[in-house]
Structure formats: C-alpha cells, structure tokens
mmCIF file of the N, C-alpha and C atoms, coordinates in Angstrom:
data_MODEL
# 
_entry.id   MODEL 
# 
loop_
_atom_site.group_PDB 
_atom_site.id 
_atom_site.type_symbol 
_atom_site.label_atom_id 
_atom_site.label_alt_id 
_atom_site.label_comp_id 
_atom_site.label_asym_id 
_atom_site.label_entity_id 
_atom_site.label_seq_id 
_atom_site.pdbx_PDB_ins_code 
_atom_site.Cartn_x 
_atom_site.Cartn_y 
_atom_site.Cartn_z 
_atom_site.occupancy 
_atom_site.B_iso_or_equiv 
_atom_site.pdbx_formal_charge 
_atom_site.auth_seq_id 
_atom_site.auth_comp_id 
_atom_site.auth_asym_id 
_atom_site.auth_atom_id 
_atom_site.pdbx_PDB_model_num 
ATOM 1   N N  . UNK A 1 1  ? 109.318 11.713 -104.583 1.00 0.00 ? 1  UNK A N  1 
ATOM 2   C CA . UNK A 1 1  ? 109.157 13.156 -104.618 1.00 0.00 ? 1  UNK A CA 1 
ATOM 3   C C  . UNK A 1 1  ? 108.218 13.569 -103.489 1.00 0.00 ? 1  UNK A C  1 
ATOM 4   N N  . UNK A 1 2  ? 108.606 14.718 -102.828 1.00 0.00 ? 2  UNK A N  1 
ATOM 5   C CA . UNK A 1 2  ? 107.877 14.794 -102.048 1.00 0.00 ? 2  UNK A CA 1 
ATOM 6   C C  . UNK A 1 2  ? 106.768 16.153 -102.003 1.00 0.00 ? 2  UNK A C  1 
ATOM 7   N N  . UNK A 1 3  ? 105.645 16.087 -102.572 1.00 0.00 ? 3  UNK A N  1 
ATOM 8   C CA . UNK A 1 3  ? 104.532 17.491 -102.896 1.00 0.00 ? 3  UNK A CA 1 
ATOM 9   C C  . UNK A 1 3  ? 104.346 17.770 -101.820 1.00 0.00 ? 3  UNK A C  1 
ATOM 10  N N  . UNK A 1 4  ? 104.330 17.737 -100.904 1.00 0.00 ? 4  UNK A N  1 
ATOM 11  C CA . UNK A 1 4  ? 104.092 18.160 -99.717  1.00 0.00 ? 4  UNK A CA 1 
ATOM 12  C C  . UNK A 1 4  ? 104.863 19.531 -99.621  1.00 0.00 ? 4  UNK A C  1 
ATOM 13  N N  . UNK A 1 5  ? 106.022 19.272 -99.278  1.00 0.00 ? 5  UNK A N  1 
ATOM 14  C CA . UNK A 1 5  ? 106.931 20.374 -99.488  1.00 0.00 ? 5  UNK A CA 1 
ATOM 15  C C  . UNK A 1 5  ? 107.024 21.406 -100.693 1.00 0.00 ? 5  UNK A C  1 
ATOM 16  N N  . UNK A 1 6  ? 106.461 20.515 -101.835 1.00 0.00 ? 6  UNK A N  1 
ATOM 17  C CA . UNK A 1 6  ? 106.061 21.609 -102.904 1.00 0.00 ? 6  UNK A CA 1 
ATOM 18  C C  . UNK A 1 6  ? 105.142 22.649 -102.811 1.00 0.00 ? 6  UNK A C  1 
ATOM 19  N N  . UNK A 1 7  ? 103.941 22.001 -101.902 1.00 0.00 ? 7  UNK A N  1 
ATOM 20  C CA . UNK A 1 7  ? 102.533 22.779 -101.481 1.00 0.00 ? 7  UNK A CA 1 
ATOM 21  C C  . UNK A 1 7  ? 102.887 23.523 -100.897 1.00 0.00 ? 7  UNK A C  1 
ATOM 22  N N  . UNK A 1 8  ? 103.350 23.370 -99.947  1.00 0.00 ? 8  UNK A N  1 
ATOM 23  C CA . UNK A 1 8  ? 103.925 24.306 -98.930  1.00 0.00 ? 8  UNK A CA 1 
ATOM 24  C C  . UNK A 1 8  ? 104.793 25.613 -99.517  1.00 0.00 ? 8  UNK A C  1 
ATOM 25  N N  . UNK A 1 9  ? 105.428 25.558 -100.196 1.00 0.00 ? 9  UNK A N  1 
ATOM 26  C CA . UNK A 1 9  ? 106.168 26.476 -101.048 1.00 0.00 ? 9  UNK A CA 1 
ATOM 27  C C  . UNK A 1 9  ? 105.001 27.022 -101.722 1.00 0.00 ? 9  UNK A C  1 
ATOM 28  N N  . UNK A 1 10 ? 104.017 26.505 -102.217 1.00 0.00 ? 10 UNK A N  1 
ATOM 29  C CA . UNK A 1 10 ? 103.511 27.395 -103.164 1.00 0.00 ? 10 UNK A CA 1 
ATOM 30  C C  . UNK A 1 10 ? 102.296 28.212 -102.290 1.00 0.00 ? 10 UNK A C  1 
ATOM 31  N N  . UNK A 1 11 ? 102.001 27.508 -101.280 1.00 0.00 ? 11 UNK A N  1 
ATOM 32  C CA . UNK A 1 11 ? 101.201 28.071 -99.859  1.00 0.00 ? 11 UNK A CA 1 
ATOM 33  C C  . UNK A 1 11 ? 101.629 29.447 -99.537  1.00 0.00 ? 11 UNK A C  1 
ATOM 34  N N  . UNK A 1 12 ? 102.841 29.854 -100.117 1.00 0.00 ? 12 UNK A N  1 
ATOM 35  C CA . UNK A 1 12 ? 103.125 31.340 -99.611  1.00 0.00 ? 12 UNK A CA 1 
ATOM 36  C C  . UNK A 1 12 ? 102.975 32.546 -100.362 1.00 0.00 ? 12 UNK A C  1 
ATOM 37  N N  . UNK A 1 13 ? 102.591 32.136 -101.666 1.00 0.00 ? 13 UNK A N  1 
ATOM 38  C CA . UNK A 1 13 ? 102.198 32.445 -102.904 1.00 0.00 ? 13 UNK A CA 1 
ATOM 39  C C  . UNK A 1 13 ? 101.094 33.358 -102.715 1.00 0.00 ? 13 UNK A C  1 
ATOM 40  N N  . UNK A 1 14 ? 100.594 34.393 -103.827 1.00 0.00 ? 14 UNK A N  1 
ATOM 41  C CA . UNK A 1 14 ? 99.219  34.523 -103.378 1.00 0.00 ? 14 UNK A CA 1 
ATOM 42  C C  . UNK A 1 14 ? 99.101  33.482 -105.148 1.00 0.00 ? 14 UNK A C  1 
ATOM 43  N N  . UNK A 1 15 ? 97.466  33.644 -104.806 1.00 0.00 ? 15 UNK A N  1 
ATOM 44  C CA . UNK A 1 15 ? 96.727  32.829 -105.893 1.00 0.00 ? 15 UNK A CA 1 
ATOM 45  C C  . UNK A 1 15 ? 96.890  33.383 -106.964 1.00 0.00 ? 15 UNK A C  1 
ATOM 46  N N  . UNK A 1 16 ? 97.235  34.711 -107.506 1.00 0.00 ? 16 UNK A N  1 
ATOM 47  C CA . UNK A 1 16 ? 97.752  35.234 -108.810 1.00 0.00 ? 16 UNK A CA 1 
ATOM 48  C C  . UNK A 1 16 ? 99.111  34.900 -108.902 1.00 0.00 ? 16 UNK A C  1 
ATOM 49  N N  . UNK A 1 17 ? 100.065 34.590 -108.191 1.00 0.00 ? 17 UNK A N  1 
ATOM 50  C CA . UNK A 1 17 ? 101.142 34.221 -108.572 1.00 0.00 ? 17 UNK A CA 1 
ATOM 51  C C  . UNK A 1 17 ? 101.243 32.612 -108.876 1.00 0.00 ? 17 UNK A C  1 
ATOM 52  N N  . UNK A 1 18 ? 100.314 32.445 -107.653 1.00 0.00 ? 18 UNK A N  1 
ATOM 53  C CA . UNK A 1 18 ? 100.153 30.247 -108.437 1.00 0.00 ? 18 UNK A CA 1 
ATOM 54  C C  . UNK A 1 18 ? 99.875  30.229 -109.318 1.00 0.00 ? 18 UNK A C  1 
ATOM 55  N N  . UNK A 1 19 ? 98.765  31.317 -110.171 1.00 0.00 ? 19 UNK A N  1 
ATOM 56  C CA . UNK A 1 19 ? 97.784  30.865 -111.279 1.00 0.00 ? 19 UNK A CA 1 
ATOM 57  C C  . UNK A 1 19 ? 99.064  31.210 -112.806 1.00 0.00 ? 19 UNK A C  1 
ATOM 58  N N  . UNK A 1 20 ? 100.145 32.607 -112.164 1.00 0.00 ? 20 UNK A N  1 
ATOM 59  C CA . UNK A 1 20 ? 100.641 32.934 -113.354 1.00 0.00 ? 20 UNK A CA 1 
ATOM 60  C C  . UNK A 1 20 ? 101.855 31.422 -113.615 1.00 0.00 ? 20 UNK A C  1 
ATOM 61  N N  . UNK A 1 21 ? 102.288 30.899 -112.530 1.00 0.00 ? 21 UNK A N  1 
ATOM 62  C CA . UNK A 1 21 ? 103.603 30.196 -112.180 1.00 0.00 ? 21 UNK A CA 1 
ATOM 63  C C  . UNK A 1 21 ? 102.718 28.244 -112.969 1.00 0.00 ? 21 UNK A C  1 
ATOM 64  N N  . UNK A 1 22 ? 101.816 28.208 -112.584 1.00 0.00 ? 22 UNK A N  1 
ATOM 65  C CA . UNK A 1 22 ? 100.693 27.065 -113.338 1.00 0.00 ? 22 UNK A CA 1 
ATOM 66  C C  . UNK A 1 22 ? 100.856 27.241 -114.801 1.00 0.00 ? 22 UNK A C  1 
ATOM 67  N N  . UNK A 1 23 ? 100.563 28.612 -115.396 1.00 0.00 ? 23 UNK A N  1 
ATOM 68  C CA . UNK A 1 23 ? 100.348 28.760 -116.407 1.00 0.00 ? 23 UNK A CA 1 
ATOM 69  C C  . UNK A 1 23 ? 101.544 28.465 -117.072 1.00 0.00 ? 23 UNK A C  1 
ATOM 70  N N  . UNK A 1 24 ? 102.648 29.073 -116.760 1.00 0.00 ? 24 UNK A N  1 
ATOM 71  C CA . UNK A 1 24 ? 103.870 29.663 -116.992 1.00 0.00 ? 24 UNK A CA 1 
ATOM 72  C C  . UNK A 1 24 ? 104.452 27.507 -117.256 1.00 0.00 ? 24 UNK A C  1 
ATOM 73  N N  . UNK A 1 25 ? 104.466 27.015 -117.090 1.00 0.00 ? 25 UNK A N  1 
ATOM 74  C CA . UNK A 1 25 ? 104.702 25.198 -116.870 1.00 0.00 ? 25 UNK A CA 1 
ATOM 75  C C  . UNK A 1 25 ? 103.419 24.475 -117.028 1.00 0.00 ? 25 UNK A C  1 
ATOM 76  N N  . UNK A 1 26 ? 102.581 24.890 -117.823 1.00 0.00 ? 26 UNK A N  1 
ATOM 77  C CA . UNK A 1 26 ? 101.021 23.785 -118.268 1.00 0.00 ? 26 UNK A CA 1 
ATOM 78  C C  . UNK A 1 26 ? 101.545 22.747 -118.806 1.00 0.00 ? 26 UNK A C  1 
ATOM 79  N N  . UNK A 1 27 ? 102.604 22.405 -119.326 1.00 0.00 ? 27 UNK A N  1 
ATOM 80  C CA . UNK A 1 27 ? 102.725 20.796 -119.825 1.00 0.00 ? 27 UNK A CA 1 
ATOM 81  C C  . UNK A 1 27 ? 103.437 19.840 -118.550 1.00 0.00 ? 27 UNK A C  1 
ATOM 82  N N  . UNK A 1 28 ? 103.606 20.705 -117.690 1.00 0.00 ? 28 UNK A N  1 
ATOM 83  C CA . UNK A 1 28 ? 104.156 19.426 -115.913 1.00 0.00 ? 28 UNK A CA 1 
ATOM 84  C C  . UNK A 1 28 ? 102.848 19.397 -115.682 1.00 0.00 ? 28 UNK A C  1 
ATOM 85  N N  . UNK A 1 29 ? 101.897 18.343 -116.338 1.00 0.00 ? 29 UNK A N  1 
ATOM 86  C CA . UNK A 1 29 ? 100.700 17.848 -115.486 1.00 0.00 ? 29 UNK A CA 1 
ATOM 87  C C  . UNK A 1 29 ? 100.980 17.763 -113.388 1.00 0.00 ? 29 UNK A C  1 
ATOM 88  N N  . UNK A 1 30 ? 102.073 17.080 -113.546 1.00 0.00 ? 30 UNK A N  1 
ATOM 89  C CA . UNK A 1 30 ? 101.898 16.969 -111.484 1.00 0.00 ? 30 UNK A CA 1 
ATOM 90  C C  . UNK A 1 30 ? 101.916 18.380 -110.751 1.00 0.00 ? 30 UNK A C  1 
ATOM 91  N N  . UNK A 1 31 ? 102.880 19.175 -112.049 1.00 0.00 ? 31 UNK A N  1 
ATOM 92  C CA . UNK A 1 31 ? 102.794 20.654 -110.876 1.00 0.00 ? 31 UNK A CA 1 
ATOM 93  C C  . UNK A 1 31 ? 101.623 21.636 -111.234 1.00 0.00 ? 31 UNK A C  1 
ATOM 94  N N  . UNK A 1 32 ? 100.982 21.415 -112.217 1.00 0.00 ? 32 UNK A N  1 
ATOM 95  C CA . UNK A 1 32 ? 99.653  21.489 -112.952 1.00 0.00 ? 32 UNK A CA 1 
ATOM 96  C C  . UNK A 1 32 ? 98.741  21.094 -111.109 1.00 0.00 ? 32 UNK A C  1 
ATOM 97  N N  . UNK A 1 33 ? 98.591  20.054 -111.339 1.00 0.00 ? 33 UNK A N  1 
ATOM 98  C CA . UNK A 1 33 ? 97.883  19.388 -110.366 1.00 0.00 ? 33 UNK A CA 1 
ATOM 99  C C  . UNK A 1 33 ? 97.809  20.156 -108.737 1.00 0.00 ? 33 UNK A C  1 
ATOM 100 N N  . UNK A 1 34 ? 99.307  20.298 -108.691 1.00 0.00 ? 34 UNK A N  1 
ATOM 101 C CA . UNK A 1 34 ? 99.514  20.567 -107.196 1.00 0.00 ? 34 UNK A CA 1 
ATOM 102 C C  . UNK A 1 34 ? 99.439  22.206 -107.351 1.00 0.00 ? 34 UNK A C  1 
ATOM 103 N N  . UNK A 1 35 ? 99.615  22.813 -108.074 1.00 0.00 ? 35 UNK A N  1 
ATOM 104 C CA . UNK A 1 35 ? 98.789  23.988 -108.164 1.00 0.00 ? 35 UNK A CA 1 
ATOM 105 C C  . UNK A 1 35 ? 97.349  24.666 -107.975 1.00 0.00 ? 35 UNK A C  1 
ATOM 106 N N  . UNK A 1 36 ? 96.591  23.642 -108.723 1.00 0.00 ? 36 UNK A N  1 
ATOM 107 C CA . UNK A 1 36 ? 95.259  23.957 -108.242 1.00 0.00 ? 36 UNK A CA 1 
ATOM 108 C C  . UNK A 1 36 ? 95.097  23.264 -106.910 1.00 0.00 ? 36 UNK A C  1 
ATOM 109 N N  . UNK A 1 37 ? 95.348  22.136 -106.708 1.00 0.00 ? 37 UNK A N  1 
ATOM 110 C CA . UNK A 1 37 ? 94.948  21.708 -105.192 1.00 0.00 ? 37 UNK A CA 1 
ATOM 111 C C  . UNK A 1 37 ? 95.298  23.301 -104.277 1.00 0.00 ? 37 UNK A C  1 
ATOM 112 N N  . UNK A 1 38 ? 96.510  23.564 -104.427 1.00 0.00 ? 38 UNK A N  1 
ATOM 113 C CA . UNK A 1 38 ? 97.004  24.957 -103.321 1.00 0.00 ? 38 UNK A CA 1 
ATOM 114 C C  . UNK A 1 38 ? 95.608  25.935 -103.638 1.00 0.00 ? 38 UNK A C  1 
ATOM 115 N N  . UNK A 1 39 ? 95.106  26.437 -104.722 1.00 0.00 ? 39 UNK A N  1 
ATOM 116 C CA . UNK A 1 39 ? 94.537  27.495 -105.377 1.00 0.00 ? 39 UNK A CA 1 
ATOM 117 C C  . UNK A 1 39 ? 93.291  27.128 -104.724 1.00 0.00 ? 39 UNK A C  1 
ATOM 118 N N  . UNK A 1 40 ? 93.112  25.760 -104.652 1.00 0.00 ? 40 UNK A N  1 
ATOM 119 C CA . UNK A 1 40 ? 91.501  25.117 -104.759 1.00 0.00 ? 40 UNK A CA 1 
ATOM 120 C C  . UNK A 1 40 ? 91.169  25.655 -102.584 1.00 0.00 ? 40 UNK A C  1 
ATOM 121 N N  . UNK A 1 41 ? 92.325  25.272 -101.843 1.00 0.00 ? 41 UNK A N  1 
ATOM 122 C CA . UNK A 1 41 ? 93.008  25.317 -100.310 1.00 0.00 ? 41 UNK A CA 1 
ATOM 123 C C  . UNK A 1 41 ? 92.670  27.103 -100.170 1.00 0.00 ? 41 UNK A C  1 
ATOM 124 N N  . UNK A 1 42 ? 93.160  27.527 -100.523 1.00 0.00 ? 42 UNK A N  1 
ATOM 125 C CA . UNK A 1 42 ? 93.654  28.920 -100.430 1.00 0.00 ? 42 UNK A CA 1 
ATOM 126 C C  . UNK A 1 42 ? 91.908  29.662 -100.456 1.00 0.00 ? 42 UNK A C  1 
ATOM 127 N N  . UNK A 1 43 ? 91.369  29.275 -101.526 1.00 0.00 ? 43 UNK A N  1 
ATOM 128 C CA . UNK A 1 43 ? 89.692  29.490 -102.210 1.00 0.00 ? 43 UNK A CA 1 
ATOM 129 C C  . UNK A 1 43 ? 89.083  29.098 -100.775 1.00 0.00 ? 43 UNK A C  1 
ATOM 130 N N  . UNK A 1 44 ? 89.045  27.764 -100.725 1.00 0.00 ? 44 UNK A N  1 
ATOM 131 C CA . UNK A 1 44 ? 88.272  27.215 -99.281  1.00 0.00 ? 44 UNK A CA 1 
ATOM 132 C C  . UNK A 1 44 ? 88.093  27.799 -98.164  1.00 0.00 ? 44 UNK A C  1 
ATOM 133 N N  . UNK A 1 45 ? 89.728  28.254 -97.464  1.00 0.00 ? 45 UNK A N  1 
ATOM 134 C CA . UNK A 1 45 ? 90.009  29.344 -96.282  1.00 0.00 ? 45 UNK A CA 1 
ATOM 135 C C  . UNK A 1 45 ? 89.703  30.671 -96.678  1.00 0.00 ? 45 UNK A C  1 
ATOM 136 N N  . UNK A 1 46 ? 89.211  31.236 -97.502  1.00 0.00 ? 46 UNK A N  1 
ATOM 137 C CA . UNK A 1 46 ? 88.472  32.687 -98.031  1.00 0.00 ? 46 UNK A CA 1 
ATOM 138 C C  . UNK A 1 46 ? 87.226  32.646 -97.807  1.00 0.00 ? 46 UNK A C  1 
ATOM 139 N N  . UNK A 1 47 ? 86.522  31.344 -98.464  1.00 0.00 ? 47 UNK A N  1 
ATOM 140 C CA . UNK A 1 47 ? 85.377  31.080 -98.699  1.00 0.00 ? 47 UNK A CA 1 
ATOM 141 C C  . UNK A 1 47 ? 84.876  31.012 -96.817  1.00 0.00 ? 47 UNK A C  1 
ATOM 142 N N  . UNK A 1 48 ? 85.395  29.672 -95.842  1.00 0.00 ? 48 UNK A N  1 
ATOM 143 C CA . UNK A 1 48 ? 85.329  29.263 -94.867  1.00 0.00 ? 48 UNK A CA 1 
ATOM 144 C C  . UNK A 1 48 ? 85.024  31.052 -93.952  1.00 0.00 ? 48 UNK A C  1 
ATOM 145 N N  . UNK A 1 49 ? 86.182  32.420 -94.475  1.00 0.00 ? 49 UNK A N  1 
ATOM 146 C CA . UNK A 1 49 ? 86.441  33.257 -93.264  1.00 0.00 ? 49 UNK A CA 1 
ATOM 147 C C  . UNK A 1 49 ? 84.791  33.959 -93.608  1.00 0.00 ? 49 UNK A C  1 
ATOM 148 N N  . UNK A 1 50 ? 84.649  34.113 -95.240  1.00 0.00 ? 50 UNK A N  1 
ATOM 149 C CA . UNK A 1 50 ? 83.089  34.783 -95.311  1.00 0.00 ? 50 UNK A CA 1 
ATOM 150 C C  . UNK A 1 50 ? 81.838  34.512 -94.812  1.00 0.00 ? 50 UNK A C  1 
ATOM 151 N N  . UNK A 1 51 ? 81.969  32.921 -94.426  1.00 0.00 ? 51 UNK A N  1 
ATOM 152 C CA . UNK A 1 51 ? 80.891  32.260 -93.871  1.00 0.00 ? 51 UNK A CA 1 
ATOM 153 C C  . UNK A 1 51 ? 80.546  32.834 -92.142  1.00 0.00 ? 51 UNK A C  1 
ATOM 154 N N  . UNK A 1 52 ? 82.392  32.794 -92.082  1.00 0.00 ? 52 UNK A N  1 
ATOM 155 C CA . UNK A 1 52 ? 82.230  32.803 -90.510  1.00 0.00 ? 52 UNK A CA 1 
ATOM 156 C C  . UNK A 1 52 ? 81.859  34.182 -90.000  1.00 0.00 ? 52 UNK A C  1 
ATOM 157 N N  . UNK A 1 53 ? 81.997  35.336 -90.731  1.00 0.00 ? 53 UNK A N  1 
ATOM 158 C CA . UNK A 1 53 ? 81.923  36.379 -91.214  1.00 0.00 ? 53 UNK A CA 1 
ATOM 159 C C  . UNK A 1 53 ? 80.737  36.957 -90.508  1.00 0.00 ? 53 UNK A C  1 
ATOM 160 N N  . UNK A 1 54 ? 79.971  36.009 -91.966  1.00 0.00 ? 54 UNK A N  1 
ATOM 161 C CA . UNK A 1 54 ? 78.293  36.408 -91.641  1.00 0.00 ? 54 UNK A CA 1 
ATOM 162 C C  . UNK A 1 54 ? 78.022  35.792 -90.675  1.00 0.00 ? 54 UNK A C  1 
ATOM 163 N N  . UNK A 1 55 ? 78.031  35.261 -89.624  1.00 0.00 ? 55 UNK A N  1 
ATOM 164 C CA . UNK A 1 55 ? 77.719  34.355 -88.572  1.00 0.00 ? 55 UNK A CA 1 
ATOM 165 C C  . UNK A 1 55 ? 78.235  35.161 -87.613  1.00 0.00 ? 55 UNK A C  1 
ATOM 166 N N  . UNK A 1 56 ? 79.526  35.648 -87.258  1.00 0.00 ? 56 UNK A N  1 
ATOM 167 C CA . UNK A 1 56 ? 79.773  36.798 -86.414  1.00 0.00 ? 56 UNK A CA 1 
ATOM 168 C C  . UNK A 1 56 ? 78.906  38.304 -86.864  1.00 0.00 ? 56 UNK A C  1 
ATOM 169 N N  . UNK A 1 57 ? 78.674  38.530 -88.069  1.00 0.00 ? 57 UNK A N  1 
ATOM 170 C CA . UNK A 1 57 ? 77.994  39.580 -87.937  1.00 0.00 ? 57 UNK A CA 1 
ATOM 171 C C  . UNK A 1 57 ? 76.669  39.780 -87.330  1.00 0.00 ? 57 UNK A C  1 
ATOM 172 N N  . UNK A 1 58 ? 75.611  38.516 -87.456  1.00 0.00 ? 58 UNK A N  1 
ATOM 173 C CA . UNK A 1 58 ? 74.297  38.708 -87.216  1.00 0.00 ? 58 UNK A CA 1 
ATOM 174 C C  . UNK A 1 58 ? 74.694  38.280 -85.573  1.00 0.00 ? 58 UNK A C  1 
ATOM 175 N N  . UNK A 1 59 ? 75.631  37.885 -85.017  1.00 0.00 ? 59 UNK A N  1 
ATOM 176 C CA . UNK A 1 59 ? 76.181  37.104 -83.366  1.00 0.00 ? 59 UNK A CA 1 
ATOM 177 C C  . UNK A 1 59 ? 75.581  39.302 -82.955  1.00 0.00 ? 59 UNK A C  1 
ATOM 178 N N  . UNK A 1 60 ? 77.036  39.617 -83.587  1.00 0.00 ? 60 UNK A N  1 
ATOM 179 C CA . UNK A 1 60 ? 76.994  41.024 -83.266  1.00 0.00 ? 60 UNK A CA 1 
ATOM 180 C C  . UNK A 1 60 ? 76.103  41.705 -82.923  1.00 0.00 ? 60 UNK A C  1 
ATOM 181 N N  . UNK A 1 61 ? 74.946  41.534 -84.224  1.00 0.00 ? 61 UNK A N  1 
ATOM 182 C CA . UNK A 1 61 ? 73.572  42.723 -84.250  1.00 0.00 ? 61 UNK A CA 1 
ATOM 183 C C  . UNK A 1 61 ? 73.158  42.237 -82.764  1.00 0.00 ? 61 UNK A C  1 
ATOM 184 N N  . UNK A 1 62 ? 73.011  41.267 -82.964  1.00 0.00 ? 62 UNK A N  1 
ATOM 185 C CA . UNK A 1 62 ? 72.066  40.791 -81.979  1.00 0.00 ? 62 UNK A CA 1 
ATOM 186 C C  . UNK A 1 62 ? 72.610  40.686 -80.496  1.00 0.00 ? 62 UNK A C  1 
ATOM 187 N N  . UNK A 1 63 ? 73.963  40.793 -80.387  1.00 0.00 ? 63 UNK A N  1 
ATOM 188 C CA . UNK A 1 63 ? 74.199  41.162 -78.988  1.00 0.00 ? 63 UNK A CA 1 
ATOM 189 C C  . UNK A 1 63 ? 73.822  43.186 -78.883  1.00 0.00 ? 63 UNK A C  1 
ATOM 190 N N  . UNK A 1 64 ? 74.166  43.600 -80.111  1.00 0.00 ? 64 UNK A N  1 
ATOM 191 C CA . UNK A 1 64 ? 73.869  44.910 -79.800  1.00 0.00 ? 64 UNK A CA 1 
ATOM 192 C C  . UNK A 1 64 ? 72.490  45.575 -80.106  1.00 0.00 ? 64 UNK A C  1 
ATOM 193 N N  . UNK A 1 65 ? 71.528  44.346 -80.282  1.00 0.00 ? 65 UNK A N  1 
ATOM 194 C CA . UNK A 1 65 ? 70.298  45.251 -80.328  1.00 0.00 ? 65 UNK A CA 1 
ATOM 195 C C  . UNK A 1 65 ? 69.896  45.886 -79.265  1.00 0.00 ? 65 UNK A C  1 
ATOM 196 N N  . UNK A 1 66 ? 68.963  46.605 -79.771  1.00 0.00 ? 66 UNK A N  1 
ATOM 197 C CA . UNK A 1 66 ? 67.799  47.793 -77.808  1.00 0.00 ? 66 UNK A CA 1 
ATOM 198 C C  . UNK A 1 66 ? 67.047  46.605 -77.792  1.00 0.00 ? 66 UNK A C  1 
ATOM 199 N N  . UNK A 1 67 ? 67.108  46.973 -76.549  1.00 0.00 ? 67 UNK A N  1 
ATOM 200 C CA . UNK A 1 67 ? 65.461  45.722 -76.053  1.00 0.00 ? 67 UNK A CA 1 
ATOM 201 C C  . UNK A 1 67 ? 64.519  45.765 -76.844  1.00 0.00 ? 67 UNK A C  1 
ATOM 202 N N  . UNK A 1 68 ? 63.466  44.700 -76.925  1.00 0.00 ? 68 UNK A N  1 
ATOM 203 C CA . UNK A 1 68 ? 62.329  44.512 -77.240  1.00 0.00 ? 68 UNK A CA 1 
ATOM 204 C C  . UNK A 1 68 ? 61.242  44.995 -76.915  1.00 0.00 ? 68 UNK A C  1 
ATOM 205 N N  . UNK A 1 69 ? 60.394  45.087 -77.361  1.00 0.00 ? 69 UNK A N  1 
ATOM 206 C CA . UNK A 1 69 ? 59.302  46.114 -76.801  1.00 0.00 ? 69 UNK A CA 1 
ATOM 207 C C  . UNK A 1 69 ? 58.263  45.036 -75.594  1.00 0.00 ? 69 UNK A C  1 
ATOM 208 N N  . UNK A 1 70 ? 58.303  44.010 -75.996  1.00 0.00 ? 70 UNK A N  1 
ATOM 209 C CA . UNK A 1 70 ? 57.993  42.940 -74.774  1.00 0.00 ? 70 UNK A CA 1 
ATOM 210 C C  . UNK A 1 70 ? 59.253  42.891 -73.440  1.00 0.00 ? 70 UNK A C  1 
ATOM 211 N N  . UNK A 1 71 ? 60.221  42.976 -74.237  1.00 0.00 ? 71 UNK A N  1 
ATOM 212 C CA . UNK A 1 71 ? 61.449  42.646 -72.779  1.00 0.00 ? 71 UNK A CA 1 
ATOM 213 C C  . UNK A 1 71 ? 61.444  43.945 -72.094  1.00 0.00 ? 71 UNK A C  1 
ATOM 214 N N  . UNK A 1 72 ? 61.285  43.918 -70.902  1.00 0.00 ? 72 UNK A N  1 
ATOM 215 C CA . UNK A 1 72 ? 61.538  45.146 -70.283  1.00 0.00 ? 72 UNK A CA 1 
ATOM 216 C C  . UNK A 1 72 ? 62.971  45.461 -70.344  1.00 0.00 ? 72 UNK A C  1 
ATOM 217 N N  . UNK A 1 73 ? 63.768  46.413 -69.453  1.00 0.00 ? 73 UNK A N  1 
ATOM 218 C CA . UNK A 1 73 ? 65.078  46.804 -69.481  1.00 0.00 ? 73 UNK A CA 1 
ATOM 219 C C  . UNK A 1 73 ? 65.135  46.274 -68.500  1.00 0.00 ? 73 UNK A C  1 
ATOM 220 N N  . UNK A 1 74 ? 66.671  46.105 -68.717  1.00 0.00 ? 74 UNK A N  1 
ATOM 221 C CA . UNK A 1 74 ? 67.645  45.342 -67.147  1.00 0.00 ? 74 UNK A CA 1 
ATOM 222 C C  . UNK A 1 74 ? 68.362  46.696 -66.546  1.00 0.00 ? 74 UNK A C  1 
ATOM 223 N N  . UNK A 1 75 ? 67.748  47.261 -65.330  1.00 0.00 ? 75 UNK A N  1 
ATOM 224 C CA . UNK A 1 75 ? 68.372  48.268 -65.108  1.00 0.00 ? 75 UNK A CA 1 
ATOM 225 C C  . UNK A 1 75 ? 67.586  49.521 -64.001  1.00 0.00 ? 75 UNK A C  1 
ATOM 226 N N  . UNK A 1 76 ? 68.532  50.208 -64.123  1.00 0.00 ? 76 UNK A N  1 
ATOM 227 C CA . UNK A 1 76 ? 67.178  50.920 -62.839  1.00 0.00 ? 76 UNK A CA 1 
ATOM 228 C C  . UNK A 1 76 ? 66.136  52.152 -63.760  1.00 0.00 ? 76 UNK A C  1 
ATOM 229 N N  . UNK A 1 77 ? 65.146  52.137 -63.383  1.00 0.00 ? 77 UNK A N  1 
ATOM 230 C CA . UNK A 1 77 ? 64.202  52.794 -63.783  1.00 0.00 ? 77 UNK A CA 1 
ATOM 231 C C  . UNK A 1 77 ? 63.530  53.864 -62.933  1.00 0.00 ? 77 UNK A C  1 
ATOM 232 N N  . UNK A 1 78 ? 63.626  55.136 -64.150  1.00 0.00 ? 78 UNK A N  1 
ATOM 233 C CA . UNK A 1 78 ? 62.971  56.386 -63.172  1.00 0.00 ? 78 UNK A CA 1 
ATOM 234 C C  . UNK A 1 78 ? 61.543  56.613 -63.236  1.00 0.00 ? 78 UNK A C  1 
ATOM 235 N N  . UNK A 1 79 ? 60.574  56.103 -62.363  1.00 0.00 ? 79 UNK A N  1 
ATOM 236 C CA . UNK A 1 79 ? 59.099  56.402 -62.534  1.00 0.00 ? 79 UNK A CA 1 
ATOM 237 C C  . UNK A 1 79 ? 58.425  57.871 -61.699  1.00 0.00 ? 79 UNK A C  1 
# 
C-alpha cells in the first residue's frame, strides 16, 4: 500500500475536513494514523509561517525606524 499517495490526497484537504473524514472511519487505525500525521504537517507549516512572521516583522520595524538620537542622519543637512 502505498500512504504516500494517501497523504498527498489528504494534503489538499483543509484540517477540518481531515479531522471530520478521521472521525467519520476511527476504527481504520492506519488511516486514523495517516490523518493526524497530515493534520500534525499542515499544524507545523502554520506554526513554522507565524514564527517567520514575527521575525519579518521586528526585520521590518527596524529597517523602518528614524534614526537614533546618537546616529546622525545620512543625508544633506540645512544649517
């Protein structure tokens, strides 16, 4: 048998339809199984984009902060 190709099928799923389609067949322990693995996959790459998320956000601030009150400006100045 090949789960691979099962995963993949259920990869197109969203996670409320794996969780109802799991439920819907709880006594096939293997498709039991290969259900949450997809659910567990799917969780990870959500989890993984929030991380990266916050890591581009503070990238952001901080390319768009004003200067520092120590850094002078890069630029021409009217005295």
């Amino acid at each position: 048998m090949n789960y691979n190709k099962i995963m993949k099928r259920l990869t197109v799923l969203d996670i409320e339809d794996i969780v109802a389609l799991r439920e819907a067949h709880k006594n096939d322990h293997e498709f039991w199984m290969l259900c949450n693995n997809v659910i567990h996959d799917k969780n990870s790459i959500i989890r993984e984009a929030q991380m990266e998320g916050y890591i581009d956000e503070l990238l952001e601030s901080k390319k768009n902060a004003p200067d520092g009150a120590a850094t002078p400006s890069q630029g021409n100045e009217t005295r």
